[in-house]
C-alpha positions in Angstrom: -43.8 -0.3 -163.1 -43.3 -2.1 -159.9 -45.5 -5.8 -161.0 -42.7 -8.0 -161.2 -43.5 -9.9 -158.1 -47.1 -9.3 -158.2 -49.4 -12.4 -158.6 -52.3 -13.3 -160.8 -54.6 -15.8 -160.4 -56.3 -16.3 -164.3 -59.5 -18.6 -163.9 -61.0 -19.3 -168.0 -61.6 -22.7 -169.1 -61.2 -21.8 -172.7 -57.1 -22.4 -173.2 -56.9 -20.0 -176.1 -58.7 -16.9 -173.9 -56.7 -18.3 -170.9 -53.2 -18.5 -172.5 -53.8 -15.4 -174.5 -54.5 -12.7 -171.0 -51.6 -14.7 -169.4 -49.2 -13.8 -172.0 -50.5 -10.1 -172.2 -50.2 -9.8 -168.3 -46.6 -11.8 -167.7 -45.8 -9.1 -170.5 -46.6 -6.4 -168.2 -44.2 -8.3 -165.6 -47.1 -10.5 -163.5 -46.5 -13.7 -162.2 -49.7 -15.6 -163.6 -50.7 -18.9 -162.6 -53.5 -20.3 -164.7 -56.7 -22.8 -163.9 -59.7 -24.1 -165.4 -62.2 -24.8 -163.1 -63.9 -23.6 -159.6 -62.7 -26.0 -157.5 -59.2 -25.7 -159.0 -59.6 -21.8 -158.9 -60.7 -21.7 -155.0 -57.7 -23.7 -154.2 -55.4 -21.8 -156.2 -56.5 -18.5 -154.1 -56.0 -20.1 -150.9 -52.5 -21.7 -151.7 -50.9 -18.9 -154.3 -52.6 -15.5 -152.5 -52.8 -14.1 -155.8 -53.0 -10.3 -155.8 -55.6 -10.4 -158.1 -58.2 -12.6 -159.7 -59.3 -12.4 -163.5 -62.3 -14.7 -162.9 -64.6 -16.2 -165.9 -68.3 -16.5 -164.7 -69.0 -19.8 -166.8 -66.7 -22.7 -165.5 -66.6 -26.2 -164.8 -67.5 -27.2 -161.6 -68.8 -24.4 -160.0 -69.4 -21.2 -161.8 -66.9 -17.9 -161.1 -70.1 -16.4 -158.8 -69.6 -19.4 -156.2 -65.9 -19.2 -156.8 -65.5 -15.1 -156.3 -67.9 -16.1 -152.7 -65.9 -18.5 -151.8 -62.2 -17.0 -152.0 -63.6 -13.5 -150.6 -64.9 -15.1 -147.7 -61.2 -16.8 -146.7 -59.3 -13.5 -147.7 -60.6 -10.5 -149.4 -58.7 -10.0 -153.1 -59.3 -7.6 -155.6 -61.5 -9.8 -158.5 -61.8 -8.5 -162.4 -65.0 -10.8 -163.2 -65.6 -11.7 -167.0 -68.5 -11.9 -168.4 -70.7 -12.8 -171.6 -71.2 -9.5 -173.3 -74.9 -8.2 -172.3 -75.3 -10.9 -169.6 -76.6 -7.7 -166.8 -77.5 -10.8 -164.2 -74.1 -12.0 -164.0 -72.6 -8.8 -163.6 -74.9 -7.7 -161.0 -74.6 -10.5 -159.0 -70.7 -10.8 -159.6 -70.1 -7.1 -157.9 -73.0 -8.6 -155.5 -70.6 -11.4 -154.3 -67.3 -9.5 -154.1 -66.0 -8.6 -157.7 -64.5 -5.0 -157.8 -64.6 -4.5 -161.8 -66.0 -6.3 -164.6 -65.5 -7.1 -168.5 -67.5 -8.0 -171.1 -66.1 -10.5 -173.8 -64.8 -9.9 -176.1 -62.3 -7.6 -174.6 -58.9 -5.9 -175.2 -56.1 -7.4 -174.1 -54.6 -3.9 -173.9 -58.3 -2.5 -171.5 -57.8 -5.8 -169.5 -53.8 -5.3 -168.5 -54.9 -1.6 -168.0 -57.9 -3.0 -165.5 -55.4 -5.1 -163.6 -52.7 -2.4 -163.1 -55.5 -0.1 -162.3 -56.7 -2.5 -159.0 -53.1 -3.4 -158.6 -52.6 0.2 -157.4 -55.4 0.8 -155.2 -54.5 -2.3 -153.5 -51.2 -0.9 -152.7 -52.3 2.3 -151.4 -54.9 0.9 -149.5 -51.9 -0.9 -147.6 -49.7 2.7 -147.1 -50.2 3.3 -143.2 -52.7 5.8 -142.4 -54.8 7.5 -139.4 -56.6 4.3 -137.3 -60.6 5.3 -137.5 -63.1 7.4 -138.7 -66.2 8.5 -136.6 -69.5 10.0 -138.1 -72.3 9.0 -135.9 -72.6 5.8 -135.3 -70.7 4.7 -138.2 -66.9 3.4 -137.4 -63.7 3.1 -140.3 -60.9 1.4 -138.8 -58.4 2.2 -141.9 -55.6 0.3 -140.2 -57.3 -2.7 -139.8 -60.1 -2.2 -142.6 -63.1 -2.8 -140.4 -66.4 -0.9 -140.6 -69.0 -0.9 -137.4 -72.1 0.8 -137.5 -74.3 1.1 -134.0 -71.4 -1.6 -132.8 -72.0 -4.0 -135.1 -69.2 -4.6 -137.9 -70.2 -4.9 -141.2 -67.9 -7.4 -143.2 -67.1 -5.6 -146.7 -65.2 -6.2 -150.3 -61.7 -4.1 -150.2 -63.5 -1.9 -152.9 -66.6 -1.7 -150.6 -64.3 -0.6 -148.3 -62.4 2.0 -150.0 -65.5 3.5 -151.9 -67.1 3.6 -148.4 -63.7 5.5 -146.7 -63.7 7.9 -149.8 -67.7 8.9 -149.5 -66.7 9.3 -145.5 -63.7 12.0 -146.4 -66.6 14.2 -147.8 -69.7 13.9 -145.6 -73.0 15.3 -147.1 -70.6 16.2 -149.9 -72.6 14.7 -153.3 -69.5 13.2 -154.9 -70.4 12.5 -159.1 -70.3 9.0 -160.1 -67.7 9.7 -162.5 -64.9 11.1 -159.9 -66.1 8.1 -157.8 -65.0 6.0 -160.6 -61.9 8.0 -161.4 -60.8 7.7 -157.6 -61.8 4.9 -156.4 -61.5 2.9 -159.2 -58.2 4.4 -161.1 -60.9 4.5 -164.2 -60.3 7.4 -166.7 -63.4 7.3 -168.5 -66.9 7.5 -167.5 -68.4 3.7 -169.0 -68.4 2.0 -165.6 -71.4 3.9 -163.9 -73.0 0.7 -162.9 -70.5 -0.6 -161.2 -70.5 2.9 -158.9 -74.3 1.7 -158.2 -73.8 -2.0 -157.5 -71.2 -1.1 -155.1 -73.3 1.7 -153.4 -76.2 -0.9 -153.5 -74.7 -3.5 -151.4 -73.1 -0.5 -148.5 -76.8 0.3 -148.1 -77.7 -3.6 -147.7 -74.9 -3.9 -145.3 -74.9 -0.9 -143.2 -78.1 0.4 -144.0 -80.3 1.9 -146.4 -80.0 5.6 -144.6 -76.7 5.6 -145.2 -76.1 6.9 -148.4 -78.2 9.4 -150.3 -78.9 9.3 -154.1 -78.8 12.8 -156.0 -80.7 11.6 -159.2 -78.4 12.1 -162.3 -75.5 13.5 -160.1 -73.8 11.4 -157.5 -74.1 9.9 -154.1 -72.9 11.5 -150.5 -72.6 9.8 -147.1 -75.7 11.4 -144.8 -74.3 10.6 -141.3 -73.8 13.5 -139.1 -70.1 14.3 -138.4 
């Protein structure tokens, strides 16, 4: 497993949470830097360039929402938001502000490492060099640079925004299920992160528009621009 040099930003205010996933993910061979707060956290992400956040919600200082906004908008980085178990607000607005996958506590360790490898991969094939642009329509992929234009405008997404975005573009008019959406997009091998399909397809439709991606009620979503 190629981790050893990849970095971990752990933001919990509870110690015993907090040293307990940095001792399950150094054991996978992550470098893990640990804070407490949202202003700590914020500056840890702009001084360490962690590979990934595991981000609480409820912290000192500013909460993990504000925090997840705030590093996303310096430099985008996958973010594994944690949250009170039932707490559908904070979810919703986590993958809202940036977060690409969620938990609710009490969590395993075990799920948690699995979670982190799991957006640990896609961000490394999301950096493997491949064809510049897509066109369809008006819509615009730059996979080089990771941009998106629609009409001429660029639309500033998350790195999962992006990728579930580039995948729905590989199959136009295709109606993809939310369940291969989650297994290829997200690395997931089971089927309990449906929401987190629709949050994400949610916020493409508030950024590029709400034509752009049709729902196929208890099946999937496809991309409906013309090729």
């Amino acid at each position: 497993m190629e981790t050893t040099e990849r970095r971990v930003l752990v933001v919990e205010d509870d110690r015993a949470i907090a040293d307990a996933v940095a001792a399950r993910l150094r054991a996978e061979g992550f470098r893990v830097h640990v804070v407490g707060d949202g202003p700590a956290a914020v500056e840890a992400a702009r001084t360490g360039r962690p590979d990934v956040v595991v981000l609480d919600v409820m912290l000192p200082g500013f909460d993990g929402l504000e925090v997840c906004r705030r590093i996303q908008a310096e430099r985008p980085v996958p973010v594994l938001m944690l949250t009170a178990r039932g707490d559908e607000t904070d979810l919703l607005v986590g993958l809202a502000v940036g977060a690409d996958d969620y938990m609710s506590k009490p969590f395993s360790m075990r799920e948690l490492a699995a979670r982190v490898n799991a957006l640990v991969r896609r961000a490394d094939k999301a950096r493997v060099t491949v064809e510049n642009a897509i066109h369809l329509g008006d819509l615009e992929i730059n996979r080089a640079e990771r941009r998106v234009f629609r009409g001429g405008v660029e639309a500033h997404l998350t790195p999962t925004e992006f990728d579930l975005l580039v995948h729905l573009a590989g199959r136009p008019r295709t109606v993809l299920p939310r369940e291969r959406l989650l297994a290829d997009v997200w690395g997931w091998a089971d089927a309990s992160g449906t929401r987190t399909v629709d949050s994400h397809i949610k916020a493409l439709r508030r950024k590029l528009g709400a034509d752009l991606i049709r729902t196929v009620h208890g099946v999937g979503y496809a991309l409906e621009v013309d090729r």
